[in-house]
C-alpha positions in Angstrom: -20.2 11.2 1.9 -21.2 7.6 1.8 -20.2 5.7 5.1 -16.9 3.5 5.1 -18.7 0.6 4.1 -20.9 2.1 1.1 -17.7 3.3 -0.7 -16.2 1.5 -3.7 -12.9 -0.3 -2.6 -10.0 0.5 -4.8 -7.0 -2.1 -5.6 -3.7 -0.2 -6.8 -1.7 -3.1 -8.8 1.7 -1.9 -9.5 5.3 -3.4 -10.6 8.1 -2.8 -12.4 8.1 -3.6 -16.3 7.3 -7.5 -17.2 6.8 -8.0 -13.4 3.6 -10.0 -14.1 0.7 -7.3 -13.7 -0.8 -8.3 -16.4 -0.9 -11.5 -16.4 -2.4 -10.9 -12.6 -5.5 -8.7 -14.4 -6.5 -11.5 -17.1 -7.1 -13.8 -14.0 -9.2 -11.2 -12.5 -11.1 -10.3 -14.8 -11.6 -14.2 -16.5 -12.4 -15.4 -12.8 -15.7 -16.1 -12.3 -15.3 -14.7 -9.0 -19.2 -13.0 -8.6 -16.9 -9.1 -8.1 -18.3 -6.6 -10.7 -15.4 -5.2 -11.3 -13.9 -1.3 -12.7 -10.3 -2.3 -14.0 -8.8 1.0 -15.0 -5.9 0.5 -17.2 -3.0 3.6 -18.2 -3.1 3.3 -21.8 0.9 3.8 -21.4 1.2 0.8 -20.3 3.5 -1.8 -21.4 0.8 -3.7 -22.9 -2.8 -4.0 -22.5 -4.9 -6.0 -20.6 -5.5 -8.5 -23.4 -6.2 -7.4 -26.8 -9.2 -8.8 -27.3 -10.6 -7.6 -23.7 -9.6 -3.8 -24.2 -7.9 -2.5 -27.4 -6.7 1.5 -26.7 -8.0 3.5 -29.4 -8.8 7.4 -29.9 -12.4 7.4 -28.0 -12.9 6.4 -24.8 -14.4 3.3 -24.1 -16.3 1.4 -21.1 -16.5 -2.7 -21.9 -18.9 -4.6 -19.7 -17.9 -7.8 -19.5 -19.5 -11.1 -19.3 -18.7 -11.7 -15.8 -19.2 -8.7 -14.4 -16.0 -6.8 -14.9 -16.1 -3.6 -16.5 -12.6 -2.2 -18.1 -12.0 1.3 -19.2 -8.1 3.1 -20.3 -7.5 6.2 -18.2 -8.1 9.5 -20.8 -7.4 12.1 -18.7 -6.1 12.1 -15.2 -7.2 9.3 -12.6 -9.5 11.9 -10.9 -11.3 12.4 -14.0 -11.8 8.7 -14.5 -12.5 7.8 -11.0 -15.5 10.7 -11.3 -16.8 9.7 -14.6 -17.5 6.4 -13.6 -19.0 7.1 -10.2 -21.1 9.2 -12.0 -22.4 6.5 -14.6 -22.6 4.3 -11.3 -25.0 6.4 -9.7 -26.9 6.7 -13.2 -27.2 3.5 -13.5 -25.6 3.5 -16.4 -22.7 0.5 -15.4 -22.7 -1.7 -12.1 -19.9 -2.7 -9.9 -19.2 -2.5 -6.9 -14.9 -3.0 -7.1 -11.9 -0.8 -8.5 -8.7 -1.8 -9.9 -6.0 0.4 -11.2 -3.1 -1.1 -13.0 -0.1 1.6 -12.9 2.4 1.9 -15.8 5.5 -0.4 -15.1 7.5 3.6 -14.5 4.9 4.9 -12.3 5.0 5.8 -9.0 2.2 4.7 -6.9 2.2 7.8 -4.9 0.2 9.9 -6.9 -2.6 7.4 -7.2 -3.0 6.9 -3.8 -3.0 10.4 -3.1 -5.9 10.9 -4.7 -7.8 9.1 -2.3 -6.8 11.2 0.3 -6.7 14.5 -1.5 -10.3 14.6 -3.6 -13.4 14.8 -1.9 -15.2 13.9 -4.1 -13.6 10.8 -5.1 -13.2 10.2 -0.6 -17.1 10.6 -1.3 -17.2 7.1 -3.7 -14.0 5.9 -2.9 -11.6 4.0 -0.4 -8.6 2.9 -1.0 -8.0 -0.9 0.0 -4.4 -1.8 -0.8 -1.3 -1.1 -2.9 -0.3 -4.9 -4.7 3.3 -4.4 -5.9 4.3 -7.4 -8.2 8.6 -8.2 -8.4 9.9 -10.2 -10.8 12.3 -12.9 -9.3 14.8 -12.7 -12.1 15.4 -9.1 -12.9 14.1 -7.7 -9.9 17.4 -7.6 -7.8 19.1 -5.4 -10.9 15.7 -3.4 -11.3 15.7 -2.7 -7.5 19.7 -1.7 -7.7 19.2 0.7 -10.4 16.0 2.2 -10.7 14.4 4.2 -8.2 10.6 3.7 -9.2 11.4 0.0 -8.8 12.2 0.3 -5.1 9.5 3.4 -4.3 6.9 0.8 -5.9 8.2 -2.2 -3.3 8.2 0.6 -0.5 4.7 1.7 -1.1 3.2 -1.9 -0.8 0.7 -3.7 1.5 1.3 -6.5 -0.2 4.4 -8.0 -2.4 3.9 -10.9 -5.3 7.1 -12.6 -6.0 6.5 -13.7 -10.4 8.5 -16.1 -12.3 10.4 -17.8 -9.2 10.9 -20.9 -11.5 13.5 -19.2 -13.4 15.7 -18.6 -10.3 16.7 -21.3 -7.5 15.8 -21.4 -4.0 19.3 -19.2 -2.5 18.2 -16.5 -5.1 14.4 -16.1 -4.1 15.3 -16.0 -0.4 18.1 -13.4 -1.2 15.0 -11.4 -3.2 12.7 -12.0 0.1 14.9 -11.0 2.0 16.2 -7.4 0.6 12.4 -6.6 0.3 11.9 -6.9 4.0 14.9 -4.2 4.0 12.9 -2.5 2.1 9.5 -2.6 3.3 9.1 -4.9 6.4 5.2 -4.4 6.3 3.9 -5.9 3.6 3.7 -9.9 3.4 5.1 -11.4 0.6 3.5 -13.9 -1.9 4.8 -16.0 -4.6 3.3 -16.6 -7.4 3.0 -18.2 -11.2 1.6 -16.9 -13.9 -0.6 -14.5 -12.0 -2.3 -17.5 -10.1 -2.8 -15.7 -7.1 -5.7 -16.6 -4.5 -8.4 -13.6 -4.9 -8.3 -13.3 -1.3 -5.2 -11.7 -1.0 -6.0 -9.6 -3.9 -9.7 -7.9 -2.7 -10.4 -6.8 1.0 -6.7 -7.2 2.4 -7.8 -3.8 4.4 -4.1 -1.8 3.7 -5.7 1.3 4.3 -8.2 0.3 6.7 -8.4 2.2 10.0 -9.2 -1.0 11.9 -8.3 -2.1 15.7 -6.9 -5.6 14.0 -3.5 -2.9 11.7 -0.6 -4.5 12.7 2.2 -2.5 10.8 5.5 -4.3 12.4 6.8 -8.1 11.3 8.6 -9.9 13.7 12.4 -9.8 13.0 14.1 -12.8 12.1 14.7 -13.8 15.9 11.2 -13.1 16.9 10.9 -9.9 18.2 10.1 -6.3 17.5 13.7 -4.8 17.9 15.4 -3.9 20.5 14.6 -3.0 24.3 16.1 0.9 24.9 15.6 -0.1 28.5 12.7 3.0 29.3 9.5 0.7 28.3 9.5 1.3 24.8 11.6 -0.3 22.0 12.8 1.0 18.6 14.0 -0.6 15.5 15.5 0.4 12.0 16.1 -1.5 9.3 19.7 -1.0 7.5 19.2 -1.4 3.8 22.2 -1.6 1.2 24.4 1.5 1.0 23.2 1.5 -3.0 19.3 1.4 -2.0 17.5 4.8 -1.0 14.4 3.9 -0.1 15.0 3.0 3.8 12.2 1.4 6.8 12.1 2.0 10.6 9.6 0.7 13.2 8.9 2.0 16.6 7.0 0.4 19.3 6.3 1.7 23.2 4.8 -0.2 25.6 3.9 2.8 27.6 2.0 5.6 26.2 3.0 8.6 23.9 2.2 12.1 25.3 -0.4 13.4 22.4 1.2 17.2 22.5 4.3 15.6 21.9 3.5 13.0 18.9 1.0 15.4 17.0 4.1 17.5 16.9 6.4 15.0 15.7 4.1 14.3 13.5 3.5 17.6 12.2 7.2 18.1 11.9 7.8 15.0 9.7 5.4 15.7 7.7 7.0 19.2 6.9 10.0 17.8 6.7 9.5 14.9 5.0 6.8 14.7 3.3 7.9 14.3 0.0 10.2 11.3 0.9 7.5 10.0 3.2 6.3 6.6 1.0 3.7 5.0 3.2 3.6 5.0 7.2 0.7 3.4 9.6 0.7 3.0 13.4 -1.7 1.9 16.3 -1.0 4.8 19.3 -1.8 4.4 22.3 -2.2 8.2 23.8 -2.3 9.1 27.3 -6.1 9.9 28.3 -7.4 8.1 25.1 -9.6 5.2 26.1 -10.1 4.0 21.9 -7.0 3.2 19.8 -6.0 5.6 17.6 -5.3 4.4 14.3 -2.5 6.5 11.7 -1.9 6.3 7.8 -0.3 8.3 5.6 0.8 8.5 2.4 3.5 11.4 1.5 2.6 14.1 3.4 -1.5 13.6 3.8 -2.5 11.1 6.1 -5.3 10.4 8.4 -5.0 10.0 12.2 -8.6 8.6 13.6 -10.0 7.0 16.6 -9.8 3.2 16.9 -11.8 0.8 19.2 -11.8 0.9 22.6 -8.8 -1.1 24.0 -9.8 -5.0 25.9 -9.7 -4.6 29.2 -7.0 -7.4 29.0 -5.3 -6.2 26.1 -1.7 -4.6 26.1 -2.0 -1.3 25.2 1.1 -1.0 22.5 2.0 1.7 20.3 3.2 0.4 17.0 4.7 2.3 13.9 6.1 2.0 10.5 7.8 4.7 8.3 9.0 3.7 5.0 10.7 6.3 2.8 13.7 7.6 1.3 16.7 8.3 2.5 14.9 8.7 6.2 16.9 9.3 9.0 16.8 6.7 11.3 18.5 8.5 14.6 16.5 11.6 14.2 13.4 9.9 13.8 13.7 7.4 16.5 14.8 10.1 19.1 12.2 12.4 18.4 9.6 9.1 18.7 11.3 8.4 22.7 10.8 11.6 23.6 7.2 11.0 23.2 6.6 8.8 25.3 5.2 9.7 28.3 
């Protein structure tokens, strides 16, 4: 396998129907932004990239563009895709040195990011960088009510885009902002117009990285992280509308978990609730362990690796983040106190 830095980074954009996503790609790929570029688009999609960039037809086709990008429509299964052109990479065949998947406006995210974690062959090529989930401000509140692949897309998300917040006033965006921090308090939100987004937070924003600098919890409203329990640690879960399934809680100790104890939490969750586990991320700090120890997980793979060693001035904090459906928030939170050591 190629080390961390060799690997190809790969950008998940995803969002309901007529949230924007496309309109976020033509930028990217007209941008004279010095990226080469992979752009693999679902030929399901709602519409394509730009009919004169990539038109879907029968045979498969690879279009090297003239600054760098190179777009393809997914034929088989991502896998397949994701191989093919690592292959042609390695042949020499194309160049770039940047992925980006655009998900159907029904998909669910979880499936693509899976494959990063589940393939070794594509973990050989590939690294996942970060989940972009684009919300339209006008029909997102009644998309997010009623459709479940709305609110699993928001709840998978390192990053939010707010789209077309011209067409609604001030009181309505805020109401938006704020039900998505129900929803997923991890991911920092961004609006935007007419997919004029600054490239930065679209390439290296590090979602996935296992990296000493992950902080998985906002502050609340107030400026904290939740609420002292009183033993040295605090918990925290969000309470999300009764008609909303897809729930958040965060966790943080400032003493340190017992690693018995956690890896079978962990392993527990996971069994239990794997399938409704979205995303979750954490920085431990273990009793013994001198190096952070860094957690993500998507569904029920994750990876669980050791960090940097902690400053010899630094608080030693352990921070977490589940976001899923229908999670429960008292069994989860007791099970996480009784970790602590």
């Amino acid at each position: 396998m190629m080390p961390p830095s060799a690997r190809i980074p790969a950008t998940v954009i995803t969002g309901f129907l007529g949230a924007g996503k496309s309109t976020l790609l033509r930028r990217v790929l007209t941008e004279q932004h010095g990226r080469r570029i992979a752009v693999i688009e679902n030929e399901f999609g709602e519409e394509d990239i730009d009919s004169d960039i990539l038109v879907a037809s029968g045979a498969e086709q690879i279009i090297q563009m003239s600054n760098g990008c190179v777009c393809c429509s997914i034929r088989d299964d991502l896998r397949t895709t994701l191989g093919d052109l690592a292959r042609r990479r390695s042949a020499g065949e194309i160049a770039f040195d940047q992925v980006i998947i655009e998900t159907t406006g029904l998909a669910d995210p979880g499936p693509v990011a899976q494959t990063f974690f589940r393939d070794a062959g594509i973990a050989a090529h590939y690294r996942p960088d970060a989940i972009l989930t684009l919300v339209d401000a006008r029909f997102g509140p009644a998309q997010l009510a009623g459709r479940q692949e709305a609110r699993r897309q928001v709840g998978f998300a390192d990053r939010l885009f707010l789209t077309k917040g011209d067409l609604v006033d001030a009181e309505q965006l805020d109401a938006l902002g704020h039900h998505l921090r129900h929803l997923n308090p991890a991911a920092p939100q961004t609006a935007v117009r007419f997919g004029d987004v600054d490239l930065g937070q679209v390439f290296d924003v590090g979602g996935f990285n296992l990296s000493a600098d992950l902080d998985p919890l906002p502050h609340d409203d107030d400026g904290t992280h939740g609420h002292d329990h009183g033993h040295g640690h605090r918990a925290h879960a969000r309470h999300v509308h009764h008609d909303v399934d897809v729930n958040s809680l965060s966790f943080r100790s400032e003493r340190p978990l017992n690693p018995r104890r956690f890896a079978q939490f962990l392993n527990a969750v996971v069994a239990s609730h794997g399938t409704r586990l979205l995303r979750y991320k954490g920085v431990l700090n273990l009793l013994g362990q001198e190096r952070k120890v860094i957690l993500q997980g998507v569904h029920e793979l994750m990876s669980y690796d050791d960090g940097v060693a902690w400053a010899p001035q630094e608080a030693r904090l352990s921070k977490l983040v589940f976001i899923g459906l229908g999670l429960p928030r008292e069994q989860f939170l007791a099970a996480l106190a009784g970790c602590v050591a």
